[in-house]
C-alpha positions in Angstrom: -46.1 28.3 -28.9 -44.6 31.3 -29.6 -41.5 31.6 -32.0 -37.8 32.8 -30.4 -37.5 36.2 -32.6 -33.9 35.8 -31.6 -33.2 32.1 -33.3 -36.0 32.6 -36.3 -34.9 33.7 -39.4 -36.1 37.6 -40.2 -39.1 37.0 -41.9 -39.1 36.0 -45.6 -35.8 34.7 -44.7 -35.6 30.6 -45.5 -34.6 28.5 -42.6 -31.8 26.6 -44.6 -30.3 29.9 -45.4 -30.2 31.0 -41.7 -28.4 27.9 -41.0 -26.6 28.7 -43.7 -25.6 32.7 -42.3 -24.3 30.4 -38.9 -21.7 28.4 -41.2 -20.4 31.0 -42.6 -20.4 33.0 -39.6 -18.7 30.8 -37.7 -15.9 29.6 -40.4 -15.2 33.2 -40.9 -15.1 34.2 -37.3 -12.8 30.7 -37.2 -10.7 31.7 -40.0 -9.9 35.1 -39.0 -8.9 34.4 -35.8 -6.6 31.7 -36.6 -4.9 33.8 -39.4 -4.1 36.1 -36.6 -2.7 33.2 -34.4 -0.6 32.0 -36.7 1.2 35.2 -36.9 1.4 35.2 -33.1 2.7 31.2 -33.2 5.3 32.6 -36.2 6.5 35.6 -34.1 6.6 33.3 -30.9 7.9 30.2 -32.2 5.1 28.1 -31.3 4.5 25.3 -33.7 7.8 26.1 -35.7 7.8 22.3 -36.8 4.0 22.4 -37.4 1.4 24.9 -36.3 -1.4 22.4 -36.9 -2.4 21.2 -33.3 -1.7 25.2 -31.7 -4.5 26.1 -34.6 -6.9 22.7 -33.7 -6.4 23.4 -30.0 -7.4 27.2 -30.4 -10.2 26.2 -32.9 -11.8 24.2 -30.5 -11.5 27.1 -27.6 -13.1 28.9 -30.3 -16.2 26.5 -30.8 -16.5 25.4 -27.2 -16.4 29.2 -26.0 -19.3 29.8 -29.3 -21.1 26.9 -28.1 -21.0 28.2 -24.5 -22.4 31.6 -24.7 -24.8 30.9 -27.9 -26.5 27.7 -25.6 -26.7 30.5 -22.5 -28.0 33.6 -24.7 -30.9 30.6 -26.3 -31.7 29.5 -22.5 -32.4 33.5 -21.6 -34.3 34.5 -24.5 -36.1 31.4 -24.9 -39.7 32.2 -25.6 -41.0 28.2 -25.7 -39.7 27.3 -29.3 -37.8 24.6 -28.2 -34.0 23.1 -28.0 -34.0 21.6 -31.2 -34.2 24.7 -32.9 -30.7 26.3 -30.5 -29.4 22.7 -31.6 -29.6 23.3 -34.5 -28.2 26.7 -34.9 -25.6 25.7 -32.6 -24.2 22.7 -34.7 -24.8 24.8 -38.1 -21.8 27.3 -35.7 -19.7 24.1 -34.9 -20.2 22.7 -38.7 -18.7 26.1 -40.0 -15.4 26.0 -37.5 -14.9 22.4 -38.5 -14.9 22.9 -42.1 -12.3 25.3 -41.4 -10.3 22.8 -39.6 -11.1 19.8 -42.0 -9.2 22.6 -44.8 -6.5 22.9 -42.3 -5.5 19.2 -41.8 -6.2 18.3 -45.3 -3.7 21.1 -46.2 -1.0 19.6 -43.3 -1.1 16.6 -44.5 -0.3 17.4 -48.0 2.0 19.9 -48.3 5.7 19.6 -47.2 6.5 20.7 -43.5 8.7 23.7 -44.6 5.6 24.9 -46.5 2.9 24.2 -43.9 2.8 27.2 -42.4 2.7 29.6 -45.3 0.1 26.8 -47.0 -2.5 26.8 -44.0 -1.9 30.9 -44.4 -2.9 31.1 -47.9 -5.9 28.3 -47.0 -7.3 30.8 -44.3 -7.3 33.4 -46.8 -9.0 31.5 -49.6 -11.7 30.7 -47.3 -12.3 34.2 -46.4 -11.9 34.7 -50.0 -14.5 32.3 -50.6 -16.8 33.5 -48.3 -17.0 36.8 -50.2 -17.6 35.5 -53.7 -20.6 33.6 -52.0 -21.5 36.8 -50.4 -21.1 39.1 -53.8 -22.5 36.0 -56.0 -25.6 35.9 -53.9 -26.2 39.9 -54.4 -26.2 39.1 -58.5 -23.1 41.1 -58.6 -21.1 40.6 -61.8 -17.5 39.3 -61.4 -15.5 42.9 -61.5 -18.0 44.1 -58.9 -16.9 40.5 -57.0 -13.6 41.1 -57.5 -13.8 44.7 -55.9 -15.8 42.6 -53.1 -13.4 40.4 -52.6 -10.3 43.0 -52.3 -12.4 45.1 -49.8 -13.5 42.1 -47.7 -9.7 40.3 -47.2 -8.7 44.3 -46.9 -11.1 44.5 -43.6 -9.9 40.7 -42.3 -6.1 41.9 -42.7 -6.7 45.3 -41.0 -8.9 42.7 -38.3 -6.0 40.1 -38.2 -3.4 43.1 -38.1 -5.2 44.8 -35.4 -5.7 42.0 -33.0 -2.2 41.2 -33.1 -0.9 44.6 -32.7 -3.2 44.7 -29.6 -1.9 41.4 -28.4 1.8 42.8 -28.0 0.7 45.7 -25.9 
């Protein structure tokens, strides 16, 4: 059988860490577009008493859209590896969103209701935060270096967040 260059890791490239790259992948895609929601439920009034089922309800639009158009693109470039391997990747993708939700509920159900909002605000933002130590960590790079990692990547998912809802008003 031949391997699906499109689901194989590049070569050298462990399997565990490609599974890996689709967590993250996912959570950040996840987390980002929720921190921009969550400005749009603010501005709208959505969710005013809590904003915690408007973000599970758009998480899971999220996933099932992911899981939609990942299961179609494996089906077309499917070169005989098999569906475990798309399974795989997929539910490494849906592992990734829920452990953004997971941080999401946790943090609803522990802080206050007046401070929901702004707590699941500063949640999304230490996962992305998070996901950029990991990133600068796993390039050896010392902690100023991380630091300026850091600032540069939650830069780049404000101007993202910032942008999509500027587009969203027009």
């Amino acid at each position: 059988m031949k391997r699906n260059r499109h689901l194989a890791p590049p070569p050298g490239v462990p399997h565990d860490r490609h599974l890996a790259r689709e967590w993250m992948t996912m959570g950040l895609y996840v987390s980002i577009s929720l921190l921009a929601a969550i400005g749009t439920l603010v501005q709208t009034g959505h969710g005013a008493e809590s904003p915690i089922r408007a973000l599970w309800g758009i998480l899971l639009g999220l996933v099932v859209a992911h899981w939609f158009a990942f299961s179609l693109a494996a089906i077309a470039t499917d070169t005989g590896e098999g569906r475990r391997e798309a399974l795989l990747h997929s539910a490494a993708g849906v592992a990734g969103a829920a452990s953004v939700g997971v941080a999401l509920t946790l943090t609803s159900w522990l802080v206050p209701a007046t401070w929901e909002t702004a707590a699941i605000t500063v949640v999304l933002i230490a996962y992305i935060a998070l996901a950029a130590v990991t990133v600068a960590r796993s390039r050896q790079a010392d902690w100023f270096r991380t630091g300026v990692i850091v600032a540069a990547v939650l830069a780049l998912s404000l101007g993202i967040v910032l942008l999509k809802n500027f587009l969203g008003d027009h």
